[in-house]
C-alpha positions as CSV (number, residue, x, y, z in Angstrom):
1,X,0.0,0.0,0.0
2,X,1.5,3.4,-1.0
3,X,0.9,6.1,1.7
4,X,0.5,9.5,0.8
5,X,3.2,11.8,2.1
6,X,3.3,14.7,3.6
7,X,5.2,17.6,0.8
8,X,6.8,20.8,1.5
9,X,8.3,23.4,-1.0
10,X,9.9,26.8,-1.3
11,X,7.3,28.7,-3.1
12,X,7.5,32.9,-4.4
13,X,6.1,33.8,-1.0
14,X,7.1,32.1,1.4
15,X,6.9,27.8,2.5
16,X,4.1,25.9,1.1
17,X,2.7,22.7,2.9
18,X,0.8,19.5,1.2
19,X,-0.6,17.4,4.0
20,X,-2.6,14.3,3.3
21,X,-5.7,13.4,5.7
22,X,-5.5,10.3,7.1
23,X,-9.3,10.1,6.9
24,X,-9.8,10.4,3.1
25,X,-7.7,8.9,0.9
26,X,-7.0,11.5,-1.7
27,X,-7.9,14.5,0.2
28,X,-5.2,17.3,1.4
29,X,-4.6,20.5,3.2
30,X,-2.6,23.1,1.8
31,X,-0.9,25.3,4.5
32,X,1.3,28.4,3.3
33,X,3.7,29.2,6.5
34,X,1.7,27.3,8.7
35,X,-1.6,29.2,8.2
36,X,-4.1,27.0,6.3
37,X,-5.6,27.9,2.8
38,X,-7.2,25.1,1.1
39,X,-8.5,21.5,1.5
40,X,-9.4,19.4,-1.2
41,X,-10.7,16.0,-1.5
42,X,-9.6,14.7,-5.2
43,X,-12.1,11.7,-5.3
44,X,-14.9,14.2,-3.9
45,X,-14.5,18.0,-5.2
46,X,-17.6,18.6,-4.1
47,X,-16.7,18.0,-0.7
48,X,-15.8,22.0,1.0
49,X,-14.3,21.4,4.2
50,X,-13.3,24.3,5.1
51,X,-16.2,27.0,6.8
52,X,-15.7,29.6,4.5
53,X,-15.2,27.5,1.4
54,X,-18.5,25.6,1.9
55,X,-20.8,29.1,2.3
56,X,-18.6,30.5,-1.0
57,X,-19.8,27.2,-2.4
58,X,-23.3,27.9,-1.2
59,X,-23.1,30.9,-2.6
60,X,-22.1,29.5,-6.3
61,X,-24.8,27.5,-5.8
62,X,-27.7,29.7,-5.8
63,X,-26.5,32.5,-8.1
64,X,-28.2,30.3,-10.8
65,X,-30.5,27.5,-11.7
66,X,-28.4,24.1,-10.8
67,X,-26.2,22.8,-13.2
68,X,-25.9,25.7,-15.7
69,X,-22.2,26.8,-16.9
70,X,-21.0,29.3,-15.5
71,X,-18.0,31.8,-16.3
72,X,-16.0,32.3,-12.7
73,X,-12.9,34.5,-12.9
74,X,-11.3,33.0,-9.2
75,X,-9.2,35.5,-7.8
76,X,-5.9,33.7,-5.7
77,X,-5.9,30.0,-6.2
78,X,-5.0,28.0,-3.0
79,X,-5.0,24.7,-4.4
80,X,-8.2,25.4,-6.5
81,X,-11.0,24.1,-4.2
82,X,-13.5,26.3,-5.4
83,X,-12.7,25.8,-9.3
84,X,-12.6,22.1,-8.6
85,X,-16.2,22.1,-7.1
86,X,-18.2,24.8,-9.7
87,X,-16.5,22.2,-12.5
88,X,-17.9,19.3,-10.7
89,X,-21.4,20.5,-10.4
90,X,-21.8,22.7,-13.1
91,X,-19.9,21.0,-15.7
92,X,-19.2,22.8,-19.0
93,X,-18.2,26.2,-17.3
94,X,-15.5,28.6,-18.3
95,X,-12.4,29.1,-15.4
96,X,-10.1,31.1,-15.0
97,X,-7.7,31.1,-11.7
98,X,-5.3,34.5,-11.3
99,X,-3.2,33.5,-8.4
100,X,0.4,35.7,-7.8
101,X,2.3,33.0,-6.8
102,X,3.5,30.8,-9.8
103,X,5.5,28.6,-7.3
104,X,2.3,27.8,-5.8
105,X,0.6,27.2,-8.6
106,X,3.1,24.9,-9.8
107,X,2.9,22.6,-6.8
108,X,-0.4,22.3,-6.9
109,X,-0.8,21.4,-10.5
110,X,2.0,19.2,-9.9
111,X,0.6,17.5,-6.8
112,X,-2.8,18.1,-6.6
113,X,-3.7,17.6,-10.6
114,X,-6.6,18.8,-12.5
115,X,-9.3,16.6,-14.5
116,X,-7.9,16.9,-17.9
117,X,-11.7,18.3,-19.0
118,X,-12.3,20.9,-16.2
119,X,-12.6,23.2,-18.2
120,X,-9.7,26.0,-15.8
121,X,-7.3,27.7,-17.4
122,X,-4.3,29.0,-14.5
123,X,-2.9,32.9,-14.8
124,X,0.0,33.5,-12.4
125,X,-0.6,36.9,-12.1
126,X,-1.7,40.1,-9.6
127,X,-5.0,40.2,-9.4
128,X,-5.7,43.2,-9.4
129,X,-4.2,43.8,-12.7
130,X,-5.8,40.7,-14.2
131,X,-9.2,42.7,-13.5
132,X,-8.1,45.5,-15.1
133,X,-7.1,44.0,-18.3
134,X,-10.4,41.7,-18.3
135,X,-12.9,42.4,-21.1
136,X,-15.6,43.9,-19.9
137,X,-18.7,41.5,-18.8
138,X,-17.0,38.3,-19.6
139,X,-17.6,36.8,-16.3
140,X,-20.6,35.7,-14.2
141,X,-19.2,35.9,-11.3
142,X,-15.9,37.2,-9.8
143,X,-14.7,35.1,-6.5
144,X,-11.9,36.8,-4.4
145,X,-10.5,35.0,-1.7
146,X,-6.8,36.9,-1.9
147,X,-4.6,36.3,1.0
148,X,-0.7,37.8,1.2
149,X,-0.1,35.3,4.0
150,X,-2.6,35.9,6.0
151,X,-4.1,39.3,5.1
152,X,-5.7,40.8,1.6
153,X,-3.9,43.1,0.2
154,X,-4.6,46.7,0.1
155,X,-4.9,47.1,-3.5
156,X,-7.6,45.1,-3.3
157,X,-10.0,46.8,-1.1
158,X,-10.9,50.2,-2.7
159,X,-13.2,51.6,-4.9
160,X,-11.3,51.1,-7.8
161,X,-11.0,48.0,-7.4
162,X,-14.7,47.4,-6.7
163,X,-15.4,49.2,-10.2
164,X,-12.9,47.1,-11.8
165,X,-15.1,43.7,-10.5
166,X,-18.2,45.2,-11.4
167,X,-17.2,46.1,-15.0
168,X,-15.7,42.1,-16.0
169,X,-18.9,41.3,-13.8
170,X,-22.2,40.5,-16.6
171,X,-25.4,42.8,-15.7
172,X,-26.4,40.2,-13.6
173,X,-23.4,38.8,-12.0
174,X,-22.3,38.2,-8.6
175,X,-19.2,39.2,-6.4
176,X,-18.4,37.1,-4.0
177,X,-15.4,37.7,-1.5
178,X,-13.7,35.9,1.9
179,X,-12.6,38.6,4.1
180,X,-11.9,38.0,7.8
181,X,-12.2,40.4,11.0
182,X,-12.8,40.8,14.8
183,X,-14.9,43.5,16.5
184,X,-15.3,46.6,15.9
185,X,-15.0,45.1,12.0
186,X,-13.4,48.4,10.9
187,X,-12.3,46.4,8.2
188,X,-15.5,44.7,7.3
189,X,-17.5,47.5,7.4
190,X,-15.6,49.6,5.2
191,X,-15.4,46.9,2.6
192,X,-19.0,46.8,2.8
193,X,-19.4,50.7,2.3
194,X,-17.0,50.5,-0.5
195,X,-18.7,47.7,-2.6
196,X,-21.6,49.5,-1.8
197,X,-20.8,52.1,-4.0
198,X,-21.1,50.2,-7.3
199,X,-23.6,47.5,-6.1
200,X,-26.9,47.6,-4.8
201,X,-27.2,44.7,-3.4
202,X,-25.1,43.5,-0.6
203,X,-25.5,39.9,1.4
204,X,-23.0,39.2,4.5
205,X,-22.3,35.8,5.5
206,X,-20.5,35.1,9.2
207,X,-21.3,33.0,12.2
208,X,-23.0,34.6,15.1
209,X,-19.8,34.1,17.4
210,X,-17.7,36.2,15.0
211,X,-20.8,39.2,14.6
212,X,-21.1,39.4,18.3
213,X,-17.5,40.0,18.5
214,X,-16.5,36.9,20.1
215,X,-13.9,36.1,17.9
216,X,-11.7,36.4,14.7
217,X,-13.4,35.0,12.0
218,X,-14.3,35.0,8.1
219,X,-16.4,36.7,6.7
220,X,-18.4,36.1,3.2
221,X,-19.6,39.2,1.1
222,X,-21.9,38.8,-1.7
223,X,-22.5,41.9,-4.3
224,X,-24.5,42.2,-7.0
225,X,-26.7,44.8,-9.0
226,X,-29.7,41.9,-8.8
227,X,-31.5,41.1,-5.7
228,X,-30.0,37.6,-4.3
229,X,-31.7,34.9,-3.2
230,X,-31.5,35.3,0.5
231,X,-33.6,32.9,1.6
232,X,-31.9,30.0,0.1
233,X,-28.4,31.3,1.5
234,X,-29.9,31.5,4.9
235,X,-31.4,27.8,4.6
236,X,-28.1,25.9,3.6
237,X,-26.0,28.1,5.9
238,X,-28.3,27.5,8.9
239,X,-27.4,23.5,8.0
240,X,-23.9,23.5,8.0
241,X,-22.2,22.1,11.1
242,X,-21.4,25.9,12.3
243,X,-24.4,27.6,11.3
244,X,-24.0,31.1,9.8
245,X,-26.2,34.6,9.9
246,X,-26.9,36.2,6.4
247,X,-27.4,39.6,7.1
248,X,-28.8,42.0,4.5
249,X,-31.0,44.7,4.0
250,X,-31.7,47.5,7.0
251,X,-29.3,45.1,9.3
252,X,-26.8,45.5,7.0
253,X,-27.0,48.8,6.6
254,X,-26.7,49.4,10.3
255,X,-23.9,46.8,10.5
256,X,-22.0,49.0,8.0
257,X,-23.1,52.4,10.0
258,X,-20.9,55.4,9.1
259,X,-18.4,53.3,7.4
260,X,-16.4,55.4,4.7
261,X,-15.4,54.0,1.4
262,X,-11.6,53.4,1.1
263,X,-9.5,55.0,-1.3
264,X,-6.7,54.5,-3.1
265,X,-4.6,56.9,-0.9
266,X,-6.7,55.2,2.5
267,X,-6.1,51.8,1.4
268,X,-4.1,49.1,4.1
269,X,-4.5,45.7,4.2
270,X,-7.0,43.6,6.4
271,X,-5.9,43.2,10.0
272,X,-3.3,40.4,11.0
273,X,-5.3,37.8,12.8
274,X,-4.0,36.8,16.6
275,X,-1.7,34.5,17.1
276,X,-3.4,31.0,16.8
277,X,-6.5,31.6,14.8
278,X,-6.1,30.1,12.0
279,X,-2.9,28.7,12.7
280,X,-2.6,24.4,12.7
281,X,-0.5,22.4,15.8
């Protein structure tokens, strides 16, 4: 019996980590300097271990009917959970990944392999830039989950970034974005008051431990210029095995409060978490 192994490489930014569950057979975790970033089960791609993957995947789920195609631009890469699982259950759609980190993206592909018919096509790029070169409405959906280390960067929370999302973004496509923040969500709030500005619609996604300030936490913003369908979101999130609040609407808008939108010249990166939350032994 072969026994998967665990694999560590040197990659751009810093050490990257393939660790094999002993539960499932062909399922790993990818850790980049000991902070985690992706699990994926290559037997089961639908299967989103991760929190935050599983209500971005909830999310994908319900911006359409089931099973159409879909165009997702995926913005950062990890080891492609997300593209993995919209190709499995909406076959035929149209990928692409933009992560920065080619070294990363290199040891995934290498380790963690792609179906042959997946239909994802791998950029080693900034993101940010990528967006900007985009042609306009090409995408159904735009997913950012963009982590330097352990915090997004600050070119990617401003208000011209948010225009640049909205214009690759169809009339009626959907953001979608993992951010993560503790009380008094300075952060999250602002992000919500600058996507605000070029959507109409706004959807947050967090556990009631993380809203009431309990703890550091993610956070999942949906944005789009189409009303959402709330109700489903707040059904499969309430099933998960930590349930989740969707908050929307007036709540939302008093979450955000007096939240200003950042600038370019405002802009800083999302907060560094504390030592130990996201962190593995």
């Amino acid at each position: 019996m072969n026994e998967a192994i665990p694999v560590s490489r040197a990659i751009d930014r810093g050490t990257a980590k393939l660790m094999p569950d002993v539960d499932r057979e062909r399922a790993w975790l990818l850790t980049v300097d000991g902070a985690p970033q992706s699990y994926v089960d290559l037997d089961e791609p639908t299967h989103l271990e991760f929190e935050y993957a599983r209500r971005l995947g909830h999310a994908l789920d319900t911006v359409a009917e089931p099973g159409r195609p879909l165009d997702v631009l995926h913005l950062g890469g990890g080891a492609l959970t997300l593209p993995r699982y919209v190709a499995a259950t909406r076959p035929g759609s149209r990928q692409d990944v933009v992560e920065y980190d080619r070294g990363l993206l290199d040891l995934v592909v290498e380790q963690l392999p792609l179906p042959v018919d997946a239909g994802i096509t791998l950029h080693g790029a900034d993101a940010r830039k990528w967006l900007e070169g985009a042609p306009t409405g090409s995408a159904d959906v735009v997913v950012a989950d963009v982590f330097g280390g352990s915090r997004v960067p600050a070119h990617l929370t401003t208000e011209g970034y948010a225009r640049a999302a909205a214009r690759v973004l169809r009339a009626d496509g959907v953001y979608l974005a993992n951010l993560a923040d503790a009380a008094p969500f300075a952060f999250l709030r602002s992000q919500l008051a600058t996507l605000g500005t070029v959507f109409e619609e706004l959807v947050l996604i967090a556990e009631p431990g993380v809203l009431r300030g309990r703890r550091f936490g993610n956070a999942v913003l949906l944005a789009s210029h189409r009303p959402l369908d709330v109700a489903a979101l707040a059904r499969r999130t309430a099933g998960d095995t930590f349930p989740a609040r969707v908050e929307h609407g007036a709540a939302l808008r008093a979450f955000i409060g007096g939240a200003a939108p950042v600038g370019e010249e405002d802009a800083v990166p999302s907060p560094e978490p504390p030592d130990g939350a996201f962190g593995i032994g």
